[in-house]
N, C-alpha and C positions, 0 to 999 in steps of 0.2 A: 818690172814684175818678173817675177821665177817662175819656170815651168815648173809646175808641181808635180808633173807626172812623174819626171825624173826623182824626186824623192821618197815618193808614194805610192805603194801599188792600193787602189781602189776596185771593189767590186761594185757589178752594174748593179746594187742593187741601196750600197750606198751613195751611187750617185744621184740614184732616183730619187734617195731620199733629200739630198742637198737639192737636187732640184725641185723639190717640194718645197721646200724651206724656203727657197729665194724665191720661188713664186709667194711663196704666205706674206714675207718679207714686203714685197713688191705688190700685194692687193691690200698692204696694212698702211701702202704708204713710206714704210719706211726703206727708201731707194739708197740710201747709202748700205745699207746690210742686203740689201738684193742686190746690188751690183759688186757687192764685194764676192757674196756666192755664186751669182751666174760667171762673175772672171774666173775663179775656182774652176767652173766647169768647161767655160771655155778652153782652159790650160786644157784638158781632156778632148778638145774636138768636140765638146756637147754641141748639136747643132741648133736647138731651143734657144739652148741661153746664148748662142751666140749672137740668134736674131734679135734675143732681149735686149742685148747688149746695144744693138743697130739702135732697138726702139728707142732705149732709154737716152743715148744722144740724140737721136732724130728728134725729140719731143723736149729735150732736157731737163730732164726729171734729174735732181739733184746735182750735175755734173757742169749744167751747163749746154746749150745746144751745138753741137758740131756736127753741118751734115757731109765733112769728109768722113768722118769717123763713121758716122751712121750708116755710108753707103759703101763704105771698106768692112762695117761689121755684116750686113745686109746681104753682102755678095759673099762673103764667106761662109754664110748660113747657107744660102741657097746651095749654094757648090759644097754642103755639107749633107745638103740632102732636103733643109728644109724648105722646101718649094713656096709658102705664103712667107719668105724673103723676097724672092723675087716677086711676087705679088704686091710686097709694099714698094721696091724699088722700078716698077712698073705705075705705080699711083704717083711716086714724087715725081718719076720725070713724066708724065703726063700734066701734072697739077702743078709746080716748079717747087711749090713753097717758097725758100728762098736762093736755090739754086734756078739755074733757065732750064726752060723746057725744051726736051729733046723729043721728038715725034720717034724717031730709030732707037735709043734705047727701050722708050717705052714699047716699042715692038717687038722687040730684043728679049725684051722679059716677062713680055705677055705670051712668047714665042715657048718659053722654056718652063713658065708653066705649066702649058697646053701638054709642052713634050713628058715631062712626070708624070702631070693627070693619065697623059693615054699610056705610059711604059708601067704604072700603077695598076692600071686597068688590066691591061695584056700580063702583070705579074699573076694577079690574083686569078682573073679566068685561068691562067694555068692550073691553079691550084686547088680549085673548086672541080 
């Protein structure tokens, strides 16, 4: 796959709109056209779609299940900002699925969480 950023400048507000798109895509069911948009967004750092991305191998919705891919997309989201990544990567290694269960990651990511929730908190009362 190509970065696409390199050949396209995109505004944040057509990104929103592709990420609308691949969500509509992706609640119609059709996960080959949502995950063709969410990797679009991905290329841009989107951190939503990134986690979509987690889901959609995690669950394997059209692709196939890979939970390396899943938990390589999952931690990229979260370190992208999107914090219920690491709330689903905190659920698989408590619950194993079909990887083993790790009691320390799942603290790990239950941990980091917590840490957004409160630096969230502490953003906003500044700001109020």
């Amino acid at each position: 796959s190509t970065d696409m950023s390199e050949n396209f400048t995109y505004m944040p507000e057509e990104l929103q709109m592709l990420y609308s798109y691949a969500w509509d895509m992706y609640i119609a069911e059709n996960y080959m056209e949502a995950f063709d948009a969410f990797k679009k967004l991905y290329d841009f750092g989107h951190a939503e779609a990134t986690y979509m991305l987690g889901i959609i191998y995690l669950y394997g919705y059209f692709i196939g299940v890979d939970y390396n891919k899943a938990i390589t997309y999952l931690q990229l989201a979260g370190e992208r900002g999107y914090s219920p990544a690491f709330r689903e990567l905190a659920k698989l290694y408590r619950d194993g699925y079909e990887i083993e269960p790790d009691n320390q990651k799942t603290i790990e990511y239950e941990q980091k969480v917590s840490d957004y929730e409160k630096n969230l908190r502490r953003w906003i009362r500044k700001r109020l």
